[in-house]
C-alpha positions in Angstrom: 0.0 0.0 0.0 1.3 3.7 -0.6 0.9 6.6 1.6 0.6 9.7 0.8 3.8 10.7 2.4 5.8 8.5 0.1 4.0 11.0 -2.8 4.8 13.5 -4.6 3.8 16.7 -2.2 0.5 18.3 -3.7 1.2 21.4 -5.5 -2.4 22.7 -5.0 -4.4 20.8 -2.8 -7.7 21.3 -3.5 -7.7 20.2 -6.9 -6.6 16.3 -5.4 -3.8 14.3 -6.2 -5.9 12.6 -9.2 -5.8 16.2 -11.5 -2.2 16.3 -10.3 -1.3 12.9 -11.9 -3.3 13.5 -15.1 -1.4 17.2 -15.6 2.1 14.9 -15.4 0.2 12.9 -18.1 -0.5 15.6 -20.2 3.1 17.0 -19.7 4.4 13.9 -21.5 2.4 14.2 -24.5 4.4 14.5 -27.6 2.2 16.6 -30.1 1.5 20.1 -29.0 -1.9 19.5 -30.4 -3.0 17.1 -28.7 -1.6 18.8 -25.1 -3.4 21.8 -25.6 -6.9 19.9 -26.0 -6.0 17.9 -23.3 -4.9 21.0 -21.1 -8.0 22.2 -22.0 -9.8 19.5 -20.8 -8.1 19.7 -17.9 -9.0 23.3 -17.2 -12.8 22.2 -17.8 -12.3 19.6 -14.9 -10.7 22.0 -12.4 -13.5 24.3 -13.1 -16.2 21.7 -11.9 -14.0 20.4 -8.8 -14.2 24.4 -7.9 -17.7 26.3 -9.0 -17.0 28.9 -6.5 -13.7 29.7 -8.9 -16.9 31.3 -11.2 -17.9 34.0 -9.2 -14.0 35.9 -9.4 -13.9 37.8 -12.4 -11.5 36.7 -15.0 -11.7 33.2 -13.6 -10.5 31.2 -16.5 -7.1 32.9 -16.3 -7.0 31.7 -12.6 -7.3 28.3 -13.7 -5.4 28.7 -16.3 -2.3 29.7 -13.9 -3.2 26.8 -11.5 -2.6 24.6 -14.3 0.4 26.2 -14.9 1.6 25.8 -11.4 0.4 22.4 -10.8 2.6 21.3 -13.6 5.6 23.2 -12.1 5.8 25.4 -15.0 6.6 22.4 -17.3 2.9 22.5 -19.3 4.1 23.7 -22.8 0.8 24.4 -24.7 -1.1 26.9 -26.9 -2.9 28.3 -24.1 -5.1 31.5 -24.2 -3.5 33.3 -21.6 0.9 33.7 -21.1 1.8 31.2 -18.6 2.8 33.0 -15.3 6.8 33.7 -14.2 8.0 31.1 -11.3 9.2 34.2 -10.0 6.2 35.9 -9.6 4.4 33.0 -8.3 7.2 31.7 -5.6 9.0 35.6 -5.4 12.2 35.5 -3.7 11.4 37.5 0.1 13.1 40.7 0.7 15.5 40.3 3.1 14.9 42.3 6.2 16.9 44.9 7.2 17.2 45.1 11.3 18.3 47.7 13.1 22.3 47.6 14.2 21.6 50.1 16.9 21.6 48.9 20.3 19.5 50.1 22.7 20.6 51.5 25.5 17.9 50.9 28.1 16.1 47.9 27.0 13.3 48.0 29.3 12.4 51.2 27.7 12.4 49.5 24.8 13.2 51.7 21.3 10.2 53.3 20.5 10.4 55.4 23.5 14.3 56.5 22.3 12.8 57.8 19.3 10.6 60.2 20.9 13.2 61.1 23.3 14.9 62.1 20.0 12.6 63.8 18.3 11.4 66.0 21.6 14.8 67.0 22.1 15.1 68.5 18.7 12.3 70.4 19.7 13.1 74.1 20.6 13.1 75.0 24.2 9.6 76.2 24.2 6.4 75.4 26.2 5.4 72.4 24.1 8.7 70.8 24.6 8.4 71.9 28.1 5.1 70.2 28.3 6.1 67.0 26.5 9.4 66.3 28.7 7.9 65.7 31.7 5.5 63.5 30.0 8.2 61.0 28.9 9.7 61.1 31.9 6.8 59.8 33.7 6.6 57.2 31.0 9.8 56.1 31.8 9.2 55.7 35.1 6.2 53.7 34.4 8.3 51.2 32.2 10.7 50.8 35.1 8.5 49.9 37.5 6.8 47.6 35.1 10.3 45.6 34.7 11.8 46.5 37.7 10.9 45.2 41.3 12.4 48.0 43.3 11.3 51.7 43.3 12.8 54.5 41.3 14.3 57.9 42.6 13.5 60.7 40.5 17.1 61.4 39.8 17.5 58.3 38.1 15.3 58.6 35.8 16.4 62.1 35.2 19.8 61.2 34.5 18.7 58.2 32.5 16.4 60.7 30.1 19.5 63.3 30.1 21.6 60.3 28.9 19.3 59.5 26.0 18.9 62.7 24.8 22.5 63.5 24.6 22.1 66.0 27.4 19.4 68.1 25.2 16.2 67.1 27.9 17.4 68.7 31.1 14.8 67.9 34.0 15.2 68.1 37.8 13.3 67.9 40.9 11.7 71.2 40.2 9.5 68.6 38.6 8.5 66.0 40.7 7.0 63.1 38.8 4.0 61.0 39.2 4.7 58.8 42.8 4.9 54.9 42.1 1.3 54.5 43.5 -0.1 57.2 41.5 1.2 55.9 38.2 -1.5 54.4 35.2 0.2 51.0 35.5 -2.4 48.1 34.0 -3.7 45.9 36.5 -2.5 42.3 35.3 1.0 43.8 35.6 0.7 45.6 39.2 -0.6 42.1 40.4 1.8 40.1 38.7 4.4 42.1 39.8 3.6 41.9 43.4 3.0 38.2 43.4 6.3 38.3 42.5 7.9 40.0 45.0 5.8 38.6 47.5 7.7 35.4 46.8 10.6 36.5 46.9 10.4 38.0 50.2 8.7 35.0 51.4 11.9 32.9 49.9 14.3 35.6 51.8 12.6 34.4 55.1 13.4 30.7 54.7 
């Protein structure tokens, strides 16, 4: 008995493996003739095995193609439509091009470096002066979220002056939002305390 793993993989599934076998049929026909009328058959079979294929405009070119692809671009006939490029059928992916920059506070992650860096080309005027403290209390926020212990102030101060090169300048002239007061979701407030609840239950031990 043979399994279908021990098969030729299925090009298009849902035409079956039968249509499959009878397109590597009509690939070994000799006279061009006689493999167009049989590719045409063909395309009047697949056409019947899908009836939903007739309500796409331009649906014989579709099944056309399928044809085409089914026979791994081998099908040499006098077709009514070009058979389609490999290439555009199977394209090549892009390759993609990741960042080389490292970040320099991960938990802040780098979405929040770019708008460090965009405020800070910002002129020193009240929107600027209105958006700094805002990310600042964001970062906060993120380093609670990751972080178990609290956060002065001054750290995250000095942290914002480091990514912005020096050109966001903030001190405690501008408090920032105290841990409990800070828009932290929920799941995360729990989760975190579960977690240091453990651990200060493990410190006991």
């Amino acid at each position: 008995m043979e399994y279908n793993t021990q098969r030729k993989k299925l090009i298009i599934s849902e035409y079956g493996r039968n249509l499959q076998s009878m397109v590597e049929d009509v690939c070994k026909i000799e006279n061009r003739e006689q493999r167009t009328r049989a590719a045409r058959t063909l395309v009047n079979i697949m056409s019947q095995l899908n009836p939903a294929q007739r309500d796409f405009a331009d649906f014989k070119r579709k099944l056309w193609d399928h044809l085409y692809i089914i026979s791994d671009f081998k099908l040499d006939v006098d077709g009514p439509y070009e058979a389609p490029s490999p290439n555009i059928v199977h394209p090549t992916p892009q390759r993609l091009a990741y960042t080389a920059n490292r970040i320099r506070f991960s938990h802040y992650g780098r979405i929040i470096e770019k708008m460090v860096d965009v405020v800070s080309e910002y002129p020193e005027n009240e929107e600027k002066a209105v958006l700094a403290p805002m990310i600042a209390n964001y970062l906060k926020k993120s380093y609670l979220t990751w972080n178990l212990d609290s956060v002065t102030d001054d750290v995250i101060f000095k942290q914002l002056k480091m990514m912005s090169k020096g050109r966001i300048a903030m001190d405690n002239s501008q408090p920032l939002w105290v841990a409990n007061d800070l828009p932290v979701e929920p799941s995360s407030v729990s989760k975190k305390q579960k977690k240091k609840q453990k651990y200060k239950n493990f410190k006991k031990k």
